[in-house]
N, C-alpha and C positions, 0 to 999 in steps of 0.2 A: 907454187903459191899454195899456204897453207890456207885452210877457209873453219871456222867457228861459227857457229848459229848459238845465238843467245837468245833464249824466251821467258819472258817475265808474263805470268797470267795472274790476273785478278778473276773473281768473278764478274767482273763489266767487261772486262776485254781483255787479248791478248796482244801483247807488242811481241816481234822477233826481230834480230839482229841479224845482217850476217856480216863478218867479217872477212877482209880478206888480207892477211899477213898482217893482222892487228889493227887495218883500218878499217872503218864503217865504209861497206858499200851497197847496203841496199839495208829500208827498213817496209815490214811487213805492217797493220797492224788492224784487228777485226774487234767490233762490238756485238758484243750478244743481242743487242736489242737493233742492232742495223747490218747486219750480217750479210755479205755480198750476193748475188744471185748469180756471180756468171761462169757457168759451168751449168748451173740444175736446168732441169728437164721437164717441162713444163706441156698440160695439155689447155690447148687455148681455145677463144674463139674470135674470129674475124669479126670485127665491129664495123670498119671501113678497106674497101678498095679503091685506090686512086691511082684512076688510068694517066691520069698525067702526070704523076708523078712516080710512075712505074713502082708504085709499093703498097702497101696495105698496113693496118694497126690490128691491134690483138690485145685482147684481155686474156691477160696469162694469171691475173691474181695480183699483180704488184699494184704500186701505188699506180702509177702511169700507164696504157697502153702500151705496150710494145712495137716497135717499129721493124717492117721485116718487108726489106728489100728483094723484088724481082730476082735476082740473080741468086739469092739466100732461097728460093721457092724451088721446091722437091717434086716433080709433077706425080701424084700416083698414078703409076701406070700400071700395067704386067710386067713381072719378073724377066720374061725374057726384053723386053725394050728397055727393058735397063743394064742389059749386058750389053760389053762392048772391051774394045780392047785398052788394052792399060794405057792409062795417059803420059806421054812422051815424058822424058828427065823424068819419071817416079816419085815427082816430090809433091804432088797436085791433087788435081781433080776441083780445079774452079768451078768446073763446067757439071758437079754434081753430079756426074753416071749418067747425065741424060742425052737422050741420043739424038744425032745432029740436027732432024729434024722437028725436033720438038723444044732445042733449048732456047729458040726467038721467042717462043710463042708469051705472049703481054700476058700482065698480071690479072688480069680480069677472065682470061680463058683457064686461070688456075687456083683463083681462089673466088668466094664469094661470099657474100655476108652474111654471117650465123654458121658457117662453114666450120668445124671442129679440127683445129693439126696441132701435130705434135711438135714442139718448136724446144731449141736450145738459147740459152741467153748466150751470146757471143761475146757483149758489151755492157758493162755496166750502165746502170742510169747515167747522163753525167748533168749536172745544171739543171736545166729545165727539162731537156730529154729526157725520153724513155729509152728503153733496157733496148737496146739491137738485138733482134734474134735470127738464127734462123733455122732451115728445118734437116739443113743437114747437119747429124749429129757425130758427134765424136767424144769418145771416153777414151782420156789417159790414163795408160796403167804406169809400171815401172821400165819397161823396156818397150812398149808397143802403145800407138796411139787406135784405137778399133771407130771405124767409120762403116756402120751398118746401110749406111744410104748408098754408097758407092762402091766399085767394084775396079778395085787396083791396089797393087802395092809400093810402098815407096821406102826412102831411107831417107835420114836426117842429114842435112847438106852440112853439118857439122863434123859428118862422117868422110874422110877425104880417100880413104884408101881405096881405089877402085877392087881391088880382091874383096875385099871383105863387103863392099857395095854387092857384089854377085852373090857373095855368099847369103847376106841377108836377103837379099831378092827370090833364091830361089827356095830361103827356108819358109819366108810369108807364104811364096804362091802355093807348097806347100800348106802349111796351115790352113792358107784361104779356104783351100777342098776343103781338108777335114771338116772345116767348122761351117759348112756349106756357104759358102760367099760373105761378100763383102770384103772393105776396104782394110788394109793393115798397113801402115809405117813406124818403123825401127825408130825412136827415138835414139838419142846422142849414148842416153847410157845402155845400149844393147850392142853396142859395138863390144866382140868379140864372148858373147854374154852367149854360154850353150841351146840346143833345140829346146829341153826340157825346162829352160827360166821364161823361154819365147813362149811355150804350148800353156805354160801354168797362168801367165797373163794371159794369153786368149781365151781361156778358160773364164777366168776370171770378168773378162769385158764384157762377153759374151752373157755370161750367165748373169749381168748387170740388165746388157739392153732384154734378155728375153723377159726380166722382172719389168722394166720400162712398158715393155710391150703389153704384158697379163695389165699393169696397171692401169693402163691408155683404156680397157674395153671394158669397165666398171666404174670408174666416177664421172662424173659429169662437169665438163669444162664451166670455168677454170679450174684447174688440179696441178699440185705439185707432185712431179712420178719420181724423182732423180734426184735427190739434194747434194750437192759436190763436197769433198771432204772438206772439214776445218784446217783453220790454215796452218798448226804445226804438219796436221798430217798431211796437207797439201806439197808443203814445203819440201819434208823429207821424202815422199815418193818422188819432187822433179830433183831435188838436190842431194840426196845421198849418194856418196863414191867416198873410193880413200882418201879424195883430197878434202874430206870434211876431219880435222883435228880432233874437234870436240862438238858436242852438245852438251849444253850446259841449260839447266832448269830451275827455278828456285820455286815451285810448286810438285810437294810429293806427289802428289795423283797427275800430273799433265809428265810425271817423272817415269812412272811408272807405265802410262800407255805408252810412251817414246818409247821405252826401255823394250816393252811388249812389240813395237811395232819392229824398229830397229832388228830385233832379236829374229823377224818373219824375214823382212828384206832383206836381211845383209847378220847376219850374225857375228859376223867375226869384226863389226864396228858398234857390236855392243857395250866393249869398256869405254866406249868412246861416249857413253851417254854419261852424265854427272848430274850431282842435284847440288844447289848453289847453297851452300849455312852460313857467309860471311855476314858478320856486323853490318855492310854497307850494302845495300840494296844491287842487285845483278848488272842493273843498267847503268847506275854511276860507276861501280867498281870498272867496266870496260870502257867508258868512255861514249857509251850511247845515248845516257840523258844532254850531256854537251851538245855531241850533232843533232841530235834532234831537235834542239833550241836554234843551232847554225842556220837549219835545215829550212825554217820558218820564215828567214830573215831575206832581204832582197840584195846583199850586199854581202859576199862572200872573198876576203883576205886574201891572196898568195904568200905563200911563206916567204918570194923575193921583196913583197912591197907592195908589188900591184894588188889588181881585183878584179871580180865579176859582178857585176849587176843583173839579177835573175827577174823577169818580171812576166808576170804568167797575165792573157790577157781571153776572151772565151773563145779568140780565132786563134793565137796560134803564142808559143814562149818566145818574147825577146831576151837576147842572151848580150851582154854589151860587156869588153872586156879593155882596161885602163889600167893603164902603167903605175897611176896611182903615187907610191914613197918611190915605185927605185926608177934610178936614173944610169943603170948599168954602168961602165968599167972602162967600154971603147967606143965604137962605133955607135952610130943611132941605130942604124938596119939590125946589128946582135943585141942590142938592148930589146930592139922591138921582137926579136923570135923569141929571143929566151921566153920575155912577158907572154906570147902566143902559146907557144913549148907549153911552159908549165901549166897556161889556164886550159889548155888542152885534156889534160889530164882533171883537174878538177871540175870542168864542165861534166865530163864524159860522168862522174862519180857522182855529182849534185843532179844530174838527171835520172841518174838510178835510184841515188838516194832520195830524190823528190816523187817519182816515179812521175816524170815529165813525159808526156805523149803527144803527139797530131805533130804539128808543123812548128819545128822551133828554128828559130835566124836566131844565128852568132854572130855577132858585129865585133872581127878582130882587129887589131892594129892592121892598118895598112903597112903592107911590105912590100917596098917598088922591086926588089930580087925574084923572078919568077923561082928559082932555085929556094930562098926561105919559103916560098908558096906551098913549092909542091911538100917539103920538108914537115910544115905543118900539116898537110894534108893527110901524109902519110901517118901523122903520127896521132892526129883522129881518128882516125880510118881505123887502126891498131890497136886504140882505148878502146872502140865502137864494138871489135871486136868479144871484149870481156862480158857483153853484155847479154843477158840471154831473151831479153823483149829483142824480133824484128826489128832493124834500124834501116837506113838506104840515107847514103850521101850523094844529095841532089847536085846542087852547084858550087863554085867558086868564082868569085868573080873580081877584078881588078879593084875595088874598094874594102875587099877582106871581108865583104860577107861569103857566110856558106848555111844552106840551106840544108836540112835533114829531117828524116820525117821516123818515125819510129809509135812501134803499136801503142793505143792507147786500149787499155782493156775494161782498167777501174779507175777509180777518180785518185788524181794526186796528192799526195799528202798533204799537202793545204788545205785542200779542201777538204779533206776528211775530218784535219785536227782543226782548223778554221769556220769562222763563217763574217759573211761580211758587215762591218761595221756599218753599228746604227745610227752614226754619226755623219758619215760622210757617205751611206747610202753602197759603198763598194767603190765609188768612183776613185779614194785615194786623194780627193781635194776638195776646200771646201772654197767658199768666197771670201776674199779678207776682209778685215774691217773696214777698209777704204772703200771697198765694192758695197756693205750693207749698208754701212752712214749715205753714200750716195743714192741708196734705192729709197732711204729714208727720206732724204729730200724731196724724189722723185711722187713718192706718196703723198707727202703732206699736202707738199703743192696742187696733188688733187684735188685734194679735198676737203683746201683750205676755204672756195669756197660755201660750201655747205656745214662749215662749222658754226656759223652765224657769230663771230667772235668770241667765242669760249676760250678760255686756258687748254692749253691740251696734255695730256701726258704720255709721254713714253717709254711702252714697257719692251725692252730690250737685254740681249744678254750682255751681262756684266763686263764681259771683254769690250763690248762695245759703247757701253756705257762708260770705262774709262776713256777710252778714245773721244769720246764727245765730247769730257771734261779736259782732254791733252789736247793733240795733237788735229782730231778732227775739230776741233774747239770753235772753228769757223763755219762749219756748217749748222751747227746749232743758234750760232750767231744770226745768221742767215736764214735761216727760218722762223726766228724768234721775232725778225724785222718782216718777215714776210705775211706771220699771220696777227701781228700788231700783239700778240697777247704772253704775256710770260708760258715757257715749255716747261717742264717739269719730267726730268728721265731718271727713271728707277730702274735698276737693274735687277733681271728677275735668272736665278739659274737656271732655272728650271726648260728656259729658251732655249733654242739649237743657236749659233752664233749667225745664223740669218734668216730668225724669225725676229719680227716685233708686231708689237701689235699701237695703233695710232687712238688715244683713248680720250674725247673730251672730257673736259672737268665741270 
């Protein structure tokens, strides 16, 4: 699989592309003026401890408190009660370096309020919430993830070769000495990646958190110590390797640090950086302004006929998938896999490309063949694979749902390029005209009798105002007998289609 990264920057924001063998599978995209926070390094202060609900809040500087979960809390102790031995499978450390006895102990014996820590954002804002933090931190390099809170090494479960699993293990615990303690895991791209690319990132992390550290013990909470790279650069330290084609830019200066960055990490994929000069804008010419109008939409085509229905809800993404145009060739049960088959592949794509998180239910064709089951199963399981967000496939169950859950970190593209209409409030539905003409009734009738037999007029919106002269024609009738006096409805636009307002004359 070949892969392209496309980046078009204005001065308001940056969009990136990435492709993969010329289709859009994932889109990035950052504002200068709302720029994400989850990465940076933050010194905060505890506003609130809640023992019952095993967390506490923090004023870290952002708009909202911060939220930061018991199990996210780093106890400070002594150097040595935070040694211990490497946590089992290499790939961890939930349990934060802290030692057995000490990692029950409730949130209230560990923080307090007005209390000063050093916290990481983990989770973007999302909705109403505040930014997730916590205080164990971690800074990604190119080959090494550096976790100064804790004290073990691990390797990237991406990594499958058990030989070179050892080899990286025993170059970190190495390291670890050198750089006197703390945590180290090999990311995906340090597989088979020499000592001296390993030592130059520990160097490099290191000589981050000791600026963290100088920071933390001169300004006074709240303070920002650690701002995380912007996201070309972000991008290219987790996604450069040979299988990137091209980088492609249509901004000389955003052209130019790539070229500069590229040239540090990987030099020999420097021709591989381009600056875009075509007549047609970077994002039409590949095909990214298209999905990204797709991408918006709750009703996504298969190329056999069928469809998906994506609908994002603030518990969790319902995924609903229908046969739609095709009516396949043979059988029903191959009609129905093929339809599962292919929306397989385009969920898996529409979730990256939406950057969909928490808990999504796919509602597939039922297929009475446990054999088409597992068939689909596997071949989810397979797409799920491409993905570099966390995922875990939950269930399947005789009705053709399957449950899976997959990280949320930042907020989904909807929500970023969206916001909810002021029309129908977010709900997606308003009340029809048959629903408003009835409430209208329901009113007058009030307060029919306190009008002392006045004319009355009604100011309603115009949609609704035809309907009184059509089809609802009879409730107007009916009211007009009820309060003995001619009504008189003006249609005002200025209405939401279930406001009026009841106005004697």
């Amino acid at each position: 699989m070949t892969k392209d990264l496309i980046v078009c920057t204005t001065p308001q924001e940056t969009k990136v592309a990435l492709l993969e063998d010329g289709v859009v599978s994932e889109l990035f995209i950052e504002r200068e003026a709302h720029r994400g926070v989850a990465g940076n390094i933050y010194k905060g202060r505890v506003t609130r401890v809640l023992p019952g609900m095993q967390s506490a809040f923090v004023d870290a500087g952002l708009e909202r408190d911060a939220f930061l979960y018991v199990a996210d809390v780093l106890e400070d102790l002594p150097e040595n009660l935070l040694d211990e031995p490497e946590a089992p499978g290499g790939n961890g450390g939930g349990n934060g370096g802290q030692p057995p006895m000490l990692r029950d102990a409730p949130i209230e014996q560990r923080l307090h309020e007005g209390q000063e820590v050093v916290v990481q954002v983990a989770k973007e804002p999302l909705g109403t919430k505040g930014a997730r933090i916590t205080t164990h931190v971690s800074l990604p390099g190119r080959y090494l993830v550096f976790m100064p809170t804790v004290e073990h090494v691990g390797v990237s479960r991406k990594i499958t070769d058990d030989e070179e699993r050892r080899r990286l293990k025993a170059l970190l615990k190495e390291i670890r000495q050198e750089h006197g303690g703390g945590g180290f895991i090999a990311r995906t791209a340090g597989a088979r990646a020499d000592r001296e690319e390993f030592i130059r990132d520990a160097r490099y992390l290191t000589r981050i958190w000791d600026e963290v550290r100088a920071q933390a013990s001169r300004p006074p909470a709240p303070a920002l110590l650690h701002r995380e790279l912007g996201l070309v650069q972000r991008l290219l330290r987790d996604l450069l390797s040979q299988d990137i084609a091209s980088i492609r830019l249509d901004s000389p200066r955003e052209f130019q640090t790539t070229l500069d960055l590229v040239s540090q990490l990987n030099p020999e994929l420097a021709s591989r950086v381009r600056l875009h000069n075509g007549p047609t804008s970077i994002m039409e010419e590949h095909g990214v302004s298209t999905e990204l109008e797709r991408a918006l939409r709750s009703k996504v085509w298969l190329e056999s006929g069928g469809y998906i229905v994506i609908n994002q809800t603030e518990a969790l993404v319902a995924i609903d998938v229908n046969t739609g145009r095709y009516t396949g060739k043979k059988a029903l049960e191959e009609t129905i896999l093929k339809t599962n088959l292919e929306a397989t592949k385009e969920i898996v794509r529409q979730i990256r490309l939406r950057d969909l998180g928490g808990i999504i239910v796919v509602d597939f064709i039922d297929m009475e063949e446990r054999k088409s089951r597992q068939k689909m199963m596997s071949a989810l399981d397979q797409e799920l694979r491409r993905d570099r967000s966390p995922s875990k496939l939950l269930s399947v169950n005789e009705f053709g749902l399957v449950i899976l859950t997959r990280k949320r970190v930042r907020q989904s593209l909807e929500r970023i390029l969206c916001q909810a209409c002021p029309y129908c409030t977010g709900s997606g539905m308003i009340k029809s005209v048959t629903t408003v003409c009835s409430e209208i009734y329901d009113e007058v009738r009030k307060l029919a009798g306190d009008m002392g037999g006045h004319p009355l007029l009604l100011r309603v919106n115009p949609e609704v105002a035809r309907a009184l002269a059509g089809h609802e024609a009879g409730v107007l009738r009916d009211l007009t007998n009820l309060v003995g006096q001619e009504i008189l409805v003006h249609g005002d636009p200025l209405l939401h289609q279930e406001q009026f307002d009841v106005v004697p004359r």
